[in-house]
N, C-alpha and C positions, 0 to 999 in steps of 0.2 A: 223366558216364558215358563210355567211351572207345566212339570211332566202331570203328562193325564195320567193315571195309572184305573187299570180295569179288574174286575172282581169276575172269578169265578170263568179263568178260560183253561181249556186243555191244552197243552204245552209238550211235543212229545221232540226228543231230544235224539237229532240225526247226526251218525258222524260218517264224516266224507262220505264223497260219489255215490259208495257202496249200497249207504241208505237214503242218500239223500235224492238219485236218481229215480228210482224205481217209485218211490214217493210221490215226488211233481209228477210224474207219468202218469200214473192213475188220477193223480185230483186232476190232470187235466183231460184227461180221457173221459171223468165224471164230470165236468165242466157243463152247463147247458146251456147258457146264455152270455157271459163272458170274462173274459182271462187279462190280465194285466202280467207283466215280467218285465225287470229291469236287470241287467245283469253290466260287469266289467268288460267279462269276456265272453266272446260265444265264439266255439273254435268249430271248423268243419272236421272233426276226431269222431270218434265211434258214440261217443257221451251226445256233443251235441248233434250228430245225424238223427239220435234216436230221441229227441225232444224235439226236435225238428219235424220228424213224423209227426207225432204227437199233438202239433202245431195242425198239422195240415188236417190232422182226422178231423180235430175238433171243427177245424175251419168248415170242413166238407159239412160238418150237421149243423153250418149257421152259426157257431159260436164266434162272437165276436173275439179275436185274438189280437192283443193288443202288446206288441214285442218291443220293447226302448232297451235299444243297446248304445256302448259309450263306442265316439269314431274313432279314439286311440287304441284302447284294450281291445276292440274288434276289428282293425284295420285291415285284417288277413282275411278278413271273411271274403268269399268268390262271390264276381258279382253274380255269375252261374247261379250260386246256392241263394244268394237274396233272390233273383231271380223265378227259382221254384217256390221261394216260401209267396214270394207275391203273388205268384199265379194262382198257386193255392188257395188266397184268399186270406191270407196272412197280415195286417197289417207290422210294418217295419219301418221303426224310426232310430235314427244315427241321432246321440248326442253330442255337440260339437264333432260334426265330422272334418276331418282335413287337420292337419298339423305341420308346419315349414319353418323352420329358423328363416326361409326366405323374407316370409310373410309373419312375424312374429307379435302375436296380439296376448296380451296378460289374461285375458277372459280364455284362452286357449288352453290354459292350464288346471283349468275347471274341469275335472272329469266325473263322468257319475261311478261310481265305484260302488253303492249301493246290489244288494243283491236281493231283489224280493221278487214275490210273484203272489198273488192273490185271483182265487174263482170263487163269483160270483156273489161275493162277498161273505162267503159260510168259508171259507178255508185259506190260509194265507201262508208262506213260507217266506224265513227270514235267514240270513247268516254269511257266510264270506265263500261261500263255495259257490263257484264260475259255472258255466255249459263249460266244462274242457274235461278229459279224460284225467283220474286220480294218481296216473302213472307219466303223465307229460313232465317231464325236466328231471326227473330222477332214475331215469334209464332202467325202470323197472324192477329193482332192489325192494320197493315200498311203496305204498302208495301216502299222497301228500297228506299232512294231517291237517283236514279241516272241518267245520261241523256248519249245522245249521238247524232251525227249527222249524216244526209244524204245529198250525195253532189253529183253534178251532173256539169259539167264544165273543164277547162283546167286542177284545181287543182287535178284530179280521177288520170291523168298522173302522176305525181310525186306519190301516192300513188302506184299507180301500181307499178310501177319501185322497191319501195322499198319491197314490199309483193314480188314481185317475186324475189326478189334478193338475200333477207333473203332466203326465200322457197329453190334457187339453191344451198345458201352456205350449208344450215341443210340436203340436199339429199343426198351432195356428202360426206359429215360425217357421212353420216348414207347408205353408199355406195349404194344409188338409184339414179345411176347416169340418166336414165331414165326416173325420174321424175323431171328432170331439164329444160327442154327446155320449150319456154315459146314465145309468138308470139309480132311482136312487134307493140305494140299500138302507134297508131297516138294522137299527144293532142288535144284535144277536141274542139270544137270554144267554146270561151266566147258568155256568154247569154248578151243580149242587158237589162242594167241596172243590173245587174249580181254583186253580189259581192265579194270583195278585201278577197283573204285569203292566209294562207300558213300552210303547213304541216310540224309540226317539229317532228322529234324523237330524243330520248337522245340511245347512246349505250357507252359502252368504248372506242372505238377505235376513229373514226372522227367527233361523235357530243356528246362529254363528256358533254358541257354544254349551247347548242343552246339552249334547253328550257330556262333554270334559265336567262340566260342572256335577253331572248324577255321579259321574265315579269317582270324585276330587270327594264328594260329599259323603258316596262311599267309604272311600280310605279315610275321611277325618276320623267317622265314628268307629271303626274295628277297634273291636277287643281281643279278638285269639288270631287272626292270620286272614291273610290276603295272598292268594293264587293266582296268577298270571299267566296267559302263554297267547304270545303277541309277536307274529314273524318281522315285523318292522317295529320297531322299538326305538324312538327317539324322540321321547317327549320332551315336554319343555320346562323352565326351572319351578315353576311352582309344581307341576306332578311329580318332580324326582325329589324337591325338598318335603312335600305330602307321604309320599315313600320313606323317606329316611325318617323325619317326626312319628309314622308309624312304627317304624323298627324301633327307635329309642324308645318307646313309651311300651315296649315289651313284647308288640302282636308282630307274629312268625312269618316274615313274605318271603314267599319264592317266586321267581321268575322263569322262564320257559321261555327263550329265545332262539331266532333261528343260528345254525351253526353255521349251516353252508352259504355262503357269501356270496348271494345270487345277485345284490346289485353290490355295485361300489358301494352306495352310501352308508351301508351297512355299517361299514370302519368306525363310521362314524360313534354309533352306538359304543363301540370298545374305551371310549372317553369316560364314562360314567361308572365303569365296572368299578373301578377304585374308592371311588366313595359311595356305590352305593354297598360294597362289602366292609368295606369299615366299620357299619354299622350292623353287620350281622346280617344283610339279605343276602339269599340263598340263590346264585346264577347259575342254570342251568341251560347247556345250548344242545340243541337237536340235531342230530348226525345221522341217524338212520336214513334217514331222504330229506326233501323238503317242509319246511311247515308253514300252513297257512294260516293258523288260527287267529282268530279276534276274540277272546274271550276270559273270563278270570269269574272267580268266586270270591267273595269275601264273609270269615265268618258260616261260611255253610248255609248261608239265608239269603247274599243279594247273587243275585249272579249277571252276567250280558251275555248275551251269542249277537254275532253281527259280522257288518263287515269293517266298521272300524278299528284301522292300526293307532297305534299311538305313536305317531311319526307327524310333521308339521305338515307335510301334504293332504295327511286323513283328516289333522283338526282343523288343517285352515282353509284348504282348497278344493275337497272333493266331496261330491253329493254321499252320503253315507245315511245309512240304516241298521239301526241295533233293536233289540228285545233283552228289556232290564226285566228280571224274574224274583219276586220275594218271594220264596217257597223251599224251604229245609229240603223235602224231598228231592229235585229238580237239580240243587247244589250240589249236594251231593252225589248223585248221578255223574253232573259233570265236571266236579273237584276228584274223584273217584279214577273217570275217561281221563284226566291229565296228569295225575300221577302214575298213571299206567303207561302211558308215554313216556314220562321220565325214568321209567324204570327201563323200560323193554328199548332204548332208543335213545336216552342221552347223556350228558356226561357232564359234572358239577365243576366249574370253574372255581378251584381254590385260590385264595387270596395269597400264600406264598409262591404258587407255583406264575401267579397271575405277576408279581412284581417284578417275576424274573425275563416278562417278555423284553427280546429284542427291543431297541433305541429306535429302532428306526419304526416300528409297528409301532409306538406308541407315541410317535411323528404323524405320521402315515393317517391316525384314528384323530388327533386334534388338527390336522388339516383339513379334514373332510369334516368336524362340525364347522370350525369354524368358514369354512365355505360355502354351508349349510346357510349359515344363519346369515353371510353376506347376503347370501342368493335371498333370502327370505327379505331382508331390508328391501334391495332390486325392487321385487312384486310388491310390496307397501306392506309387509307386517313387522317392524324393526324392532317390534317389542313381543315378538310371539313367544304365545304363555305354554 
């Protein structure tokens, strides 16, 4: 399907918790009639108690709150605290909840991994950052690196539409046909000098691969450089030979990878260092704490915030939401925020020093793709792109 792209919206550029917190708390505090949020994770930490409030205030003045969490990434949540938020007046809905190698169904593997939240259809927030505290899994050293946006313009419409559409099909599966109805927003005027964007999601059914495709299309056309920083990193062969055709034809990519090896699969990624340094890309892996970015610049003019990784579980199996942005100013902002990271925080993987890894780590990293990519045949995609 071709990406809608909208004229003329305000685009303002959160990173981590820090800003991205205190943000959705006010637009939902200004909330007056109703809120949609889809999130990975919602943890009962100091982050999400305090959205959680937030949840209830609005709820108490009538606004309808409308909360779709995924039932793996939130599995910890107490039924205690669903509990409060119901009572509150909180609508709460589990995507696929339940998970059992007992009971083991391929649609299981589906998760919503999208991170957005839209009120009222005037303000909408998009990007990879959870309800969970910035300081969770790095033991307080740093907090995670991750961003997300706030957006205000024609583009909230398209967001809306989808948040509530999702929201109708998960009620009536979860037989709340009552909490389906949903009013209908007008789109928004464009702001005067406003900027170019569009809202893409990936799902199975009619946008399998709207994303991969906007940033495949991306990389073909770069002329000077392509910016990266993506905590799962393990795309498939035509994005990594799109990469390398870019490095050979002269324009500058760096990469921005995580260092600390918080899942196994990670190894996996370590298979590619080799050719993709060969041709002059620049790897860079993050050490000062965790990173969760989904995001990359090309050229200083396209840019994405979202919550899609480039790993075969984001392209092929999990609900995802990004914001593609054409605007110099905006790119640079956030080509700007990630070499500030690589500077203050990570460390450049040289290709002599890279050759010299241990036998058995370089075992270790083509076991784990190619068990990847058996696993990937398993679930029905034996040709994933």
């Amino acid at each position: 399907m071709t990406t809608r792209f909208r004229e003329g919206n305000q685009i303002q550029l959160l990173h981590c918790g820090a800003e991205f917190f205190p943000a959705l708390e006010k637009a939902i505090d200004e909330a007056q009639h109703e809120l949609y949020l889809q999130t990975y994770i919602f943890e009962e930490d100091e982050s999400g108690k305090r959205i959680a409030e937030a949840f209830k205030r609005a709820a108490a003045r009538k606004v309808k709150v409308c909360v779709l969490i995924d039932g793996f990434g939130s599995a910890g949540l107490s039924r205690q605290f669903e509990r409060e938020l119901l009572d509150a007046g909180v609508h709460l809905l589990f995507y696929r909840r339940g998970f059992s190698l007992f009971y083991f169904k391929l649609s299981r593997l589906r998760r919503l991994h999208a991170k957005v939240a839209v009120m009222d259809g005037k303000v909408a927030f998009v990007g990879g950052i959870n309800l969970i505290d910035d300081l969770t899994l790095s033991g307080g050293e740093a907090p995670r690196i991750d961003y997300a946006v706030r957006i205000e313009g024609p583009m909230v419409a398209d967001i809306y539409h989808e948040a509530s559409r999702l929201w109708r099909r998960i009620a009536w599966m979860h037989f709340r046909r009552r909490m389906g109805g949903t009013r209908k927003v007008a789109q928004t005027q464009p702001f005067k000098d406003g900027i170019r964007a569009a809202f893409v999601t990936r799902d199975n059914v009619l946008h399998r691969h709207d994303f991969e495709r906007e940033y495949l299309s991306a990389i073909a056309s770069a002329k000077s450089d392509i910016v990266i920083a993506n905590a799962y990193f393990l795309p498939g062969r035509r994005f990594r030979q799109s990469l390398i055709a870019a490095a050979e034809r002269g324009v500058k990519v760096k990469l921005l990878l995580q260092g600390r090896m918080e899942y196994l699969f990670l190894f996996a990624t370590h298979s590619f260092y080799d050719s993709l340094m060969r041709c002059g890309i620049e790897i860079y892996e993050y050490q000062k704490s965790y990173m969760h970015s989904k995001v990359a610049v090309i050229d200083k003019q396209w840019s994405t915030v979202g919550s899609s990784n480039l790993d075969p579980f984001s392209l092929l199996l999990a609900r995802e939401a990004n914001v593609i942005v054409q605007d110099k100013g905006f790119a640079e902002e956030l080509c700007a925020d990630i070499h500030r990271t690589i500077k203050e925080g990570a460390e450049r993987i040289q290709p002599e020093t890279w050759k010299e890894q241990p036998m058995h780590k370089r075992f270790i990293s083509r076991i784990m793709y190619h068990t990847i990519r058996m696993g990937l045949g398993m679930i029905g995609y034996p040709k994933a792109r």
